[in-house]
N, C-alpha and C positions, 0 to 999 in steps of 0.2 A: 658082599652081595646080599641081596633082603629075600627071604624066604619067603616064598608064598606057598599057600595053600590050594588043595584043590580046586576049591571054589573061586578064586580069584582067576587061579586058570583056564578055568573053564568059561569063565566070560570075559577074558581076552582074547580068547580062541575065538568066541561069539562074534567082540567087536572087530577083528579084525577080518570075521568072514564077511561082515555084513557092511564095511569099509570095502570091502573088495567086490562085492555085488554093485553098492555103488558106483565103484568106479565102471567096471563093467555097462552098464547103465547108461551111464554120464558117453562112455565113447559111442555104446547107440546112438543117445541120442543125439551127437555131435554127427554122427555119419548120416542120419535122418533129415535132420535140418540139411547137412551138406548137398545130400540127392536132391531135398526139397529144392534148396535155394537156385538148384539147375535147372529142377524143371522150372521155376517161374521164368527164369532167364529163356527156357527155349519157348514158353507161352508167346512172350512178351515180343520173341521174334517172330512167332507164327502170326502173332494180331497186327505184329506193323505190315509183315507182307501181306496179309488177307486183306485191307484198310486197301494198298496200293494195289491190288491185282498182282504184283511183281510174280508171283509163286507160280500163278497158272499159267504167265509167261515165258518163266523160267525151267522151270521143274516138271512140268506137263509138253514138252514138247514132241517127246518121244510116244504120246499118245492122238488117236485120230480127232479130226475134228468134230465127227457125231460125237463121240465120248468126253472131249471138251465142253462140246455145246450141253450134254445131259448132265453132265457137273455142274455147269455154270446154270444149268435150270434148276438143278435140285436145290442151287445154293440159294437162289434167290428165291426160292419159296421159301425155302427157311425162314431167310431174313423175312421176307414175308410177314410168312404168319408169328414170327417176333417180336415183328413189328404191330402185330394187331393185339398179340398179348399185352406189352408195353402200352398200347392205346388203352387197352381195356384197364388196365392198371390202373392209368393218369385219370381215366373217368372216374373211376370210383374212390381216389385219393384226393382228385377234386372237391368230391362229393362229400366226404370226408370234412373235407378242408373247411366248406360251407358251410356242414353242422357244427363243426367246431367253433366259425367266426357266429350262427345266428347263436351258438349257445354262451359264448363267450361274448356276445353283444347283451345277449338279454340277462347275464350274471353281471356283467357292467351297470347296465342300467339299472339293475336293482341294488347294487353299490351304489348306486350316486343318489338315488331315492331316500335309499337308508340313512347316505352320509349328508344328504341336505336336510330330512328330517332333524338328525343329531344336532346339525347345527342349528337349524333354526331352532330347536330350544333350547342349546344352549346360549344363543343370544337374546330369549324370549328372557329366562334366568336373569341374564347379565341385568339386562333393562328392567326388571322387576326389582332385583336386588340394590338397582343403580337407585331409581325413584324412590324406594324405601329407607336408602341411605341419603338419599337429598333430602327428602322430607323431614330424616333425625335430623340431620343438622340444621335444616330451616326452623323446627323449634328447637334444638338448643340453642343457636341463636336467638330464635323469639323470646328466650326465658331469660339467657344472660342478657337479652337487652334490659328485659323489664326489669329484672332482679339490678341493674345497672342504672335504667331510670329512677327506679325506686329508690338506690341508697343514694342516689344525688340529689333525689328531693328529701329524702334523711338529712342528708348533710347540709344541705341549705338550710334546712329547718332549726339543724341545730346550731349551724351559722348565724343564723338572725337573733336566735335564742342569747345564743353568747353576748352579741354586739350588743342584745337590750342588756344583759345584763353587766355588762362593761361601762357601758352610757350612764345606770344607774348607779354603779360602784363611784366614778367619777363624779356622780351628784346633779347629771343631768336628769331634766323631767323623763318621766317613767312616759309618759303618754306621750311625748315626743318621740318615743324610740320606735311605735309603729308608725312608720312609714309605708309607703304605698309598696315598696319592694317587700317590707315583711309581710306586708298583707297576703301580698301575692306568693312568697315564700310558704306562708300557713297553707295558703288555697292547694298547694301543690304543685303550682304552674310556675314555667319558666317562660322569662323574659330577657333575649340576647341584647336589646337593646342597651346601646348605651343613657343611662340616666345620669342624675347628680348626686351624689353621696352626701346624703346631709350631714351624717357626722363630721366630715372632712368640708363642706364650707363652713360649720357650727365652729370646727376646735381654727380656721381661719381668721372668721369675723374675731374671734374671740381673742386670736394675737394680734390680730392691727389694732383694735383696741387695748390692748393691754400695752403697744406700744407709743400707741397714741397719746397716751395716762402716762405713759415714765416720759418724751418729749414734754407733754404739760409740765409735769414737775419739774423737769430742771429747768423751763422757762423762768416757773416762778419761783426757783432755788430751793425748791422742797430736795433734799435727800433720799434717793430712792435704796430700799435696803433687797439685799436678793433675797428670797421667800424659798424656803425648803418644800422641792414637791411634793412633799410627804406629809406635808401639814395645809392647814386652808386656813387663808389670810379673815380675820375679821374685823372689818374696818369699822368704827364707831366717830362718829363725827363728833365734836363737841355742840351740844346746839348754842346756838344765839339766845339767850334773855335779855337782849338789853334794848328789843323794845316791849317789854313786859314791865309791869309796873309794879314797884318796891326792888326796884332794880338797882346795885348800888352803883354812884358815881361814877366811879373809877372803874367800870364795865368797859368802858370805851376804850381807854387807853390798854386795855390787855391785850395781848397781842397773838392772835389762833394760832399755835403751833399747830403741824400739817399731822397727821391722823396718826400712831405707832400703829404698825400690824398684830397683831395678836397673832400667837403660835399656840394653836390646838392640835395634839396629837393625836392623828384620826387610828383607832382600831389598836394601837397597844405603844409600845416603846420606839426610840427613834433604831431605826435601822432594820426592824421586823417584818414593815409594810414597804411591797414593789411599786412601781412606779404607777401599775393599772390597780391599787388597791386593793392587790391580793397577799396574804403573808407569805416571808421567805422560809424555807425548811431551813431550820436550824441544823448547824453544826455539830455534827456529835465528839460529847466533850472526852 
């Protein structure tokens, strides 16, 4: 068994008095509610017969008809003037009601004042902020156009620049290479139209001739030799003295062999120069 001490004793003595006043308590108030829950029950019959009359036909018989009838007056004065409390009630609950709906119409109305304020500026915002952000982008567009225009007439520019000087690496006239499109390249302005590219009917004419000349020669059985593009042909005619006086003889009978090409290496050794006259970068050894 576990010893205890006084003090432990004493406040289980405590808890178990105060366990027992509870309970005590608890069966009040079970017997409280019980009587209660009666009398609602006989309420509840006294209102349904009062509703029907049934009571004062039932239960009142053994009483006169004056005393019937001054019950049944007293009662309905009651209801009566319960009836007029009840009325007075509804008036001023009514009333009630009104200042409620004009006060809670005019707190509405000043919600909706407030809340279409709000909004209208913040769509005043939106549309400020919208036009300010079209406008950045209409000139960044305006700038990347121009900055866009600009490097295409760059480029053109330095496209015609090129081609003159590709025309002139080739050995064409320098003054031939402005053309009317470099002119217009310099000025700045563009021209979609299609024109003719004189470099390209130039290097044409230039082969139908040059096939025109190797046809010639194998008519008249001249041997034509193939010419390395890397060098430029220079043909030297023999001339005619034989009608030139102190001419000898036997001028006549010599018989013109057709021209050798001469092979001049333009710009350095053979295999160093591209095919447009530019050097190749060397291999590192």
């Amino acid at each position: 068994m576990t010893i205890l001490d006084g003090n432990s004793e004493s406040d289980l003595i405590s808890l178990l008095n105060t366990i027992q006043e509870l309970t005590e308590q608890l069966t009040q108030n079970r017997a409280i509610s019980i009587s209660l829950h009666a009398s609602v029950g006989a309420v509840k019959t006294q209102a349904a017969h009062t509703q029907t009359g049934f009571v004062l036909r039932r239960f009142n018989l053994d009483k006169s008809q004056d005393a019937y009838d001054a019950e049944l007056e007293r009662m309905n004065s009651s209801l009566a003037a319960e009836n007029q409390t009840l009325q007075h009630d509804n008036k001023q609950l009514g009333v009630l009601i009104r200042e409620y709906e004009q006060t809670l119409e005019s707190v509405m109305s000043a919600f909706r004042r407030r809340a279409r304020d709000v909004q209208e500026h913040e769509l005043a915002l939106i549309r400020e902020y919208e036009s300010k952000l079209i406008a950045r982008e209409s000139e960044d567009l305006l700038l990347a156009l121009s900055a866009s225009t600009a490097q295409s007439a760059a480029l053109g520019r330095i496209s015609n620049m090129l081609r003159r000087l590709m025309r002139i690496l080739h050995g064409e006239d320098a003054k031939g290479a402005d053309t009317p499109e470099a002119n217009k390249g310099n000025m700045g302005e563009f021209d979609f139209e299609e024109k003719e590219d004189w470099s390209l009917e130039r290097d044409c004419e230039l082969s139908r001739l040059e096939r025109e000349n190797a046809v010639l020669r194998r008519m008249l059985g001249m041997e034509v030799q193939e010419i390395d593009p890397n060098t430029k042909c220079i043909t030297d005619y023999p001339a005619d003295h034989s009608h030139l006086p102190g001419s000898h003889p036997d001028s006549s009978n010599h018989i013109p062999q057709p021209p050798q090409p001469q092979r001049r290496i333009l710009g350095g050794a053979p295999g160093t120069v591209g095919p447009y006259g530019t050097y190749k970068k060397g291999k590192p050894g």
